[in-house]
C-alpha positions in Angstrom: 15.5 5.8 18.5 11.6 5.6 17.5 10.4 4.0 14.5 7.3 4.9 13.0 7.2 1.1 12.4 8.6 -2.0 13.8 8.2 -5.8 14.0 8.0 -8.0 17.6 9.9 -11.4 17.9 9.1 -13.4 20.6 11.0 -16.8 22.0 8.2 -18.5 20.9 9.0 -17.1 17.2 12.6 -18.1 17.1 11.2 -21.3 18.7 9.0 -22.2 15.7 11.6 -21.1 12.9 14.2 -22.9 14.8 12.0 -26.4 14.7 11.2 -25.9 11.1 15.5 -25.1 10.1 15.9 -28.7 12.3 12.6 -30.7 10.0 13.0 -32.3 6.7 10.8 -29.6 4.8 12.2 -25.7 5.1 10.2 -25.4 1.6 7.1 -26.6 0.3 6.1 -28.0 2.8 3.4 -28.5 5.2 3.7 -25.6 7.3 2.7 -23.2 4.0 -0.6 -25.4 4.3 -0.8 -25.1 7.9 -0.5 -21.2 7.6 -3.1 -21.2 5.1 -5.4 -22.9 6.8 -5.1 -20.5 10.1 -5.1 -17.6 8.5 -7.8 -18.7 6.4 -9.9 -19.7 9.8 -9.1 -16.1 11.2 -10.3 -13.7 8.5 -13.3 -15.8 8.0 -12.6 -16.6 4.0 -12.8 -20.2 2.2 -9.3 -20.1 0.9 -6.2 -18.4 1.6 -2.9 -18.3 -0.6 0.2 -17.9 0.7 2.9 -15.9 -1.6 6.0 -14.4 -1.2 5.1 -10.7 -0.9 1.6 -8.7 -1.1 2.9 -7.2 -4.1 3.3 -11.1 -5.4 -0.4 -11.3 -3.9 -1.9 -8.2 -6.0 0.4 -9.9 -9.2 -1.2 -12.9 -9.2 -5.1 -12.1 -8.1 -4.9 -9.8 -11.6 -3.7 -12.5 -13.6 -5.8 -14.9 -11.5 -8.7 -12.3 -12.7 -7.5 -12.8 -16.0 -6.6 -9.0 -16.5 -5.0 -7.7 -19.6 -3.7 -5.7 -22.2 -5.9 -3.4 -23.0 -8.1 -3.3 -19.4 -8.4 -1.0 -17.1 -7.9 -1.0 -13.4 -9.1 1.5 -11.0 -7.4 2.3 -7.7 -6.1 5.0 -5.3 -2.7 6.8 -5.6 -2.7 7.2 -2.1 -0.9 4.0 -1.7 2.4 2.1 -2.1 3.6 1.9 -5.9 2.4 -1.9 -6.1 -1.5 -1.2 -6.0 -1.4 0.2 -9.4 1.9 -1.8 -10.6 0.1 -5.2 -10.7 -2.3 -3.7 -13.6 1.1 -2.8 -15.8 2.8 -6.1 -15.0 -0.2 -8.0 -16.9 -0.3 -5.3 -19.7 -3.2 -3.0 -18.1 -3.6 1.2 -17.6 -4.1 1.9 -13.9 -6.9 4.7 -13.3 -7.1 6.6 -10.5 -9.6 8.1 -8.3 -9.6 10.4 -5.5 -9.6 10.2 -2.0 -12.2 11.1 0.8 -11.4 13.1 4.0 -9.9 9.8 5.5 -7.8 9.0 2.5 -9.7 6.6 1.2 -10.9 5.9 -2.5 -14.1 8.1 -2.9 -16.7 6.0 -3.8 -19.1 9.0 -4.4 -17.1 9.2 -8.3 -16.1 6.0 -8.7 -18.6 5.8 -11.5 -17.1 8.3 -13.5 -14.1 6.6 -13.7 -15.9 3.3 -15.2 -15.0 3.1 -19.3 -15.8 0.0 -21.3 -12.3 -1.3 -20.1 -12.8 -1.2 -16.9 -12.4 -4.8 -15.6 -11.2 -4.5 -12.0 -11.4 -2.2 -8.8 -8.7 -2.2 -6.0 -10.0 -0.2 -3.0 -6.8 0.4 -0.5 -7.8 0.2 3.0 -5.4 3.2 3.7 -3.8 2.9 7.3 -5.7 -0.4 8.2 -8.7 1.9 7.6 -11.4 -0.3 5.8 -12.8 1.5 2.6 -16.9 1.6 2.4 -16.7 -1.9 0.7 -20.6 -2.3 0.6 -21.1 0.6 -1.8 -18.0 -0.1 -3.8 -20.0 -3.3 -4.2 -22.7 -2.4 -5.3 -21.2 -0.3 -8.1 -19.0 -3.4 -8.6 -21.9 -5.6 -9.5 -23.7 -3.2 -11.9 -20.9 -2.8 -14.3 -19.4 -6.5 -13.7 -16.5 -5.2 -12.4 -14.3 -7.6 -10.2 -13.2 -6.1 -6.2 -9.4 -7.0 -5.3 -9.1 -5.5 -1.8 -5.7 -4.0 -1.3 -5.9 -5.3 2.6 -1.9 -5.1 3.4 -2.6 -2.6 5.7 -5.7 -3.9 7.6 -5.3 -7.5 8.9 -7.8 -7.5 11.7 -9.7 -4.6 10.6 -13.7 -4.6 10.3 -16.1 -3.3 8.0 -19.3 -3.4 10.0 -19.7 -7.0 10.7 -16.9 -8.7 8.0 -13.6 -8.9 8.9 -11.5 -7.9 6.2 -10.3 -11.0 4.3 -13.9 -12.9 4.5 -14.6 -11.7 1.4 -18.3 -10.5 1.9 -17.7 -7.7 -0.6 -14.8 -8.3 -2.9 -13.6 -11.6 -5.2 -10.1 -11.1 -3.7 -7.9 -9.8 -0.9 -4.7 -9.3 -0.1 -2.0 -9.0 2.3 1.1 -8.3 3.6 3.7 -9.7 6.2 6.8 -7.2 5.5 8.3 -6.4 9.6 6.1 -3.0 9.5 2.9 -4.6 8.9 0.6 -6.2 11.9 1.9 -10.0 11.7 5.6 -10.8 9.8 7.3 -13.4 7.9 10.0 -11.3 6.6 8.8 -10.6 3.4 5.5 -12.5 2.9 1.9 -12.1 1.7 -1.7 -14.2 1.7 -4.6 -13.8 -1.0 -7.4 -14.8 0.9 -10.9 -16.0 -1.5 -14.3 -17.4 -1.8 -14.1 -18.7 -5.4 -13.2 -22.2 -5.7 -11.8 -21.3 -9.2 -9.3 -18.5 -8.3 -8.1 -20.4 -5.6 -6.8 -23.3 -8.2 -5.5 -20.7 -10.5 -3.6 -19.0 -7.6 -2.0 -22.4 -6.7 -0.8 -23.1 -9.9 0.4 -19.3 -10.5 2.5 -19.1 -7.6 4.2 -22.2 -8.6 5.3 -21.4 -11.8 1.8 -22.6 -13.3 2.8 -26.0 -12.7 0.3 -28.6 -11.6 0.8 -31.9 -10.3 -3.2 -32.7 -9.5 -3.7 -35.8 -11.7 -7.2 -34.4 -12.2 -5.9 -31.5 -14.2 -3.8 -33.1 -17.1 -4.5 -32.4 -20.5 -7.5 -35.2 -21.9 -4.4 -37.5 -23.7 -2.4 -37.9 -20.8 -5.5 -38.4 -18.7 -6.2 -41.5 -20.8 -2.6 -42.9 -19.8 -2.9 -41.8 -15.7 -1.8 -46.1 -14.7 1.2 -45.4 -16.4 2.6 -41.8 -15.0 4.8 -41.7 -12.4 5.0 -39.4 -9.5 7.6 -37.0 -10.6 4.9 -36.1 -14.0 3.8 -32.6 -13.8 2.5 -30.0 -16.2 3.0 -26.6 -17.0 -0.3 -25.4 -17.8 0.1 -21.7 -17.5 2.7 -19.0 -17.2 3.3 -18.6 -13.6 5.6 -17.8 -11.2 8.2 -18.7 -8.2 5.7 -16.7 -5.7 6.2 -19.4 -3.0 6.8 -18.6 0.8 8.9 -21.0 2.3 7.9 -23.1 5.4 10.4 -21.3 7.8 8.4 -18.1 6.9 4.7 -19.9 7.3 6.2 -21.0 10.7 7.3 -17.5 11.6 3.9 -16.5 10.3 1.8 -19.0 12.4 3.6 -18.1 15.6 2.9 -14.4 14.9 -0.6 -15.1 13.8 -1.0 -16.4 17.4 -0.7 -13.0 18.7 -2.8 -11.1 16.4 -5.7 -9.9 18.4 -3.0 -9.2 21.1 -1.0 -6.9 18.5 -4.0 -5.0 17.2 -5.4 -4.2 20.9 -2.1 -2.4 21.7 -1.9 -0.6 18.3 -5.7 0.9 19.3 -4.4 1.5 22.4 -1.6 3.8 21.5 -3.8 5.4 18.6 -6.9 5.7 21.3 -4.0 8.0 23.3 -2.9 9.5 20.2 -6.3 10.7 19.4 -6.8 12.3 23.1 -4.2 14.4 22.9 -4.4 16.1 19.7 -8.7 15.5 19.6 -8.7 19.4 20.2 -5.0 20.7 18.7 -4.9 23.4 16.0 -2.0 22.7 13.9 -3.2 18.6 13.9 -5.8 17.1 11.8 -6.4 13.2 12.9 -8.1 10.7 10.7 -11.5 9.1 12.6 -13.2 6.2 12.4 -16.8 6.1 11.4 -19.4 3.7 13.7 -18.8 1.0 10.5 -15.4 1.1 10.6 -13.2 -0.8 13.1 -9.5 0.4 12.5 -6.6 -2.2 12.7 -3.9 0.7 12.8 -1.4 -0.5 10.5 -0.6 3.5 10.4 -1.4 6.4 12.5 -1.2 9.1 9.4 -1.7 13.3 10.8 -1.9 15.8 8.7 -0.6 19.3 9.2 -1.9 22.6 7.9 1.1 23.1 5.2 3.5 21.3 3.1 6.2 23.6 4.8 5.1 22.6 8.1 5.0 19.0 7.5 9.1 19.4 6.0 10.1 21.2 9.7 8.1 18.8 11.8 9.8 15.8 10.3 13.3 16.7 10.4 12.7 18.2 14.3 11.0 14.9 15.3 14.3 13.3 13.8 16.5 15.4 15.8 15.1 14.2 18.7 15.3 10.6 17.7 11.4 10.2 16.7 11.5 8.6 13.0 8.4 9.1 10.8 7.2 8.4 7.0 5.4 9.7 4.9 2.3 7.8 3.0 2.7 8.3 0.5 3.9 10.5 -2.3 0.8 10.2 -4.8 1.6 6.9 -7.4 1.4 9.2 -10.3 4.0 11.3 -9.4 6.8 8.8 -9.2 9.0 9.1 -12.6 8.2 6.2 -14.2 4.1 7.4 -14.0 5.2 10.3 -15.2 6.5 9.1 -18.2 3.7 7.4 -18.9 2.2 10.6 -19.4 0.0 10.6 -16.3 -0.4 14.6 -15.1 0.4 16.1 -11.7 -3.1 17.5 -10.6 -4.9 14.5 -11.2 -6.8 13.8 -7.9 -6.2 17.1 -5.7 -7.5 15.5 -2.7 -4.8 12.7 -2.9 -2.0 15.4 -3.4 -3.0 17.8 -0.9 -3.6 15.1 1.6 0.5 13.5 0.5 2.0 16.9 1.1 0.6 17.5 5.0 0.8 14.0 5.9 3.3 12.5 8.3 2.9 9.0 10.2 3.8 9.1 13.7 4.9 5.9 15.3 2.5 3.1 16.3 3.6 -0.4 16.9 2.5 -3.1 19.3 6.1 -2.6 21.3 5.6 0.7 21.7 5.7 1.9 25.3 3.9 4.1 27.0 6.7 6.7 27.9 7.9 6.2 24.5 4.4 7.7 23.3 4.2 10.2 25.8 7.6 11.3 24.6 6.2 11.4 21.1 3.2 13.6 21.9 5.1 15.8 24.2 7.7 16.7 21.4 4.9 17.4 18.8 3.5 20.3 21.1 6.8 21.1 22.1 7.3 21.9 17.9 4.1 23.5 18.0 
């Protein structure tokens, strides 16, 4: 069987979980800082949080942006369910905005989406594809608007010179470590920053909103500090158990160790990918533009009809090649629907959900097995 996704454990892996399960500290300890800091060092930001999921991640960088009922976020529904969840969670209306030809959030009418409420934009860097951050930016700053990059997709991917996760162009960015992604901790995520002050509100989010920095007690017990003993702490806001665990941030710095080596095979196989169906009739493929570098968390084709898309998938299957599909537009899950949101909303997103079909791509991905895949394509064809 081929997955369209699929993590790599190495010896070394098991070896740093392993040492971790044998330590003093499996939680809370200093391995989350460790992570932080490294992951921190490699996308090029100030601060990095570490968090239990990316959905935790998106969660918390609204609430650290102190959205709320009655804002508006604006984001793509070409994406997983979580990019437009985290504006409901804190009380907020998702708005969304259509795609371009690479299935990312179109810039070009992002302004017509911008009301009063607007407070926040999430840009999803579809496919480890990195969305056209300096003009989102720019837009950004004219209205006052706050950029969390949905980055789950694009560790190691570049927009022009900034690696995604520096921060350049957003406030916020955020990311995943589920097994399909580029680096895993089981389930895991990171919000990486440049602002001093989200950082210390994402700290004390993830933990419940719990602080035990003696420089953040309330003035009365300030006054009092000789006589507080170590096990004080205050509940300051209303946060949450978003924590990863030390055995994760250990998994996570041993796969972090092999991150350039992951995303070289991944353009690899999509480089391959892209020569043999560069000039096919019944294939469109998704290019990168000269300010793009791709981290290939995806390699998403699209097909000329819905009815195409349906036969390919199951005739792949048959012949043990498993794909997905990314995604079924946000909108047009149930629960969107009931909140009266309208099928037809961005065309572009649902035309480009019903001929798209993600072909495998993953860092242990052999060469015959990709030859196999491209062979059986044409062979359908």
């Amino acid at each position: 069987m081929i997955s369209y996704a699929k993590q790599f454990i190495s010896k070394e892996d098991i070896k740093a979980v392993v040492e971790v399960l044998k330590s003093d500290f499996i939680t809370c300890g200093l391995k989350v800082q460790e992570f932080e800091r490294r992951f921190s060092r490699y996308t090029g930001s100030k601060y990095a949080v570490a968090v239990s999921s990316g959905t935790a991640g998106l969660h918390l960088a609204c609430l650290a942006a102190e959205l709320e009922k009655g804002d508006e976020l604006i984001t793509s529904p070409l994406s997983f369910a979580a990019s437009a969840n985290c504006a409901l969670y804190c009380g907020a209306k998702p708005i969304f905005i259509d795609i371009n030809e690479q299935g990312l959030m179109d810039e070009n009418s992002l302004k017509k989406k911008i009301t009063k409420r607007t407070k926040i934009i999430i840009p999803v860097h579809y496919g480890g594809l990195p969305c056209k951050l300096d003009k989102i930016q720019k837009i950004a700053k004219k209205y006052k608007l706050i950029i969390i990059e949905d980055a789950v997709h694009a560790l190691g991917a570049r927009y022009k010179k900034s690696k995604i996760g520096d921060c350049k162009y957003s406030d916020m960015a955020v990311f995943s470590f589920h097994p399909v992604k580029h680096i895993t901790t089981g389930e895991g995520g990171m919000i990486t920053t440049n602002n001093r002050k989200y950082y210390e509100k994402l700290l004390m989010l993830r933990t419940h909103g719990i602080t035990k920095d003696k420089s953040k007690y309330v003035s009365k017990v300030k006054s009092q500090i000789s006589n507080i003993g170590s096990w004080y702490h205050e509940m300051q806001l209303l946060g949450y158990n978003y924590r990863l665990t030390d055995i994760q941030c250990a998994l996570g710095i041993s796969q972090l160790n092999k991150i350039d080596s992951f995303i070289k095979k991944r353009r690899e196989i999509a480089n391959k990918y892209d020569k043999a169906f560069k000039n096919a009739k019944n294939i469109e493929i998704i290019k990168e533009s000269k300010d793009q570098f791709n981290a290939y968390h995806l390699y998403p084709v699209r097909v000329k009809e819905n009815k195409t898309r349906f036969r390919i998938f199951n005739y792949l299957k048959k012949n043990n090649i498993y794909c997905q599909i990314h995604y079924i537009p946000i909108y047009w899950h149930p629960y969107y629907q009931k909140l009266d949101y309208k099928k037809g909303l961005c065309s572009k997103a649902e035309d480009f959900s019903q001929r798209e079909i993600s072909i495998p791509l993953y860092a242990s991905l052999k060469s015959e097995e990709v030859n196999y895949v491209i062979n059986k394509i044409f062979e359908f064809f």
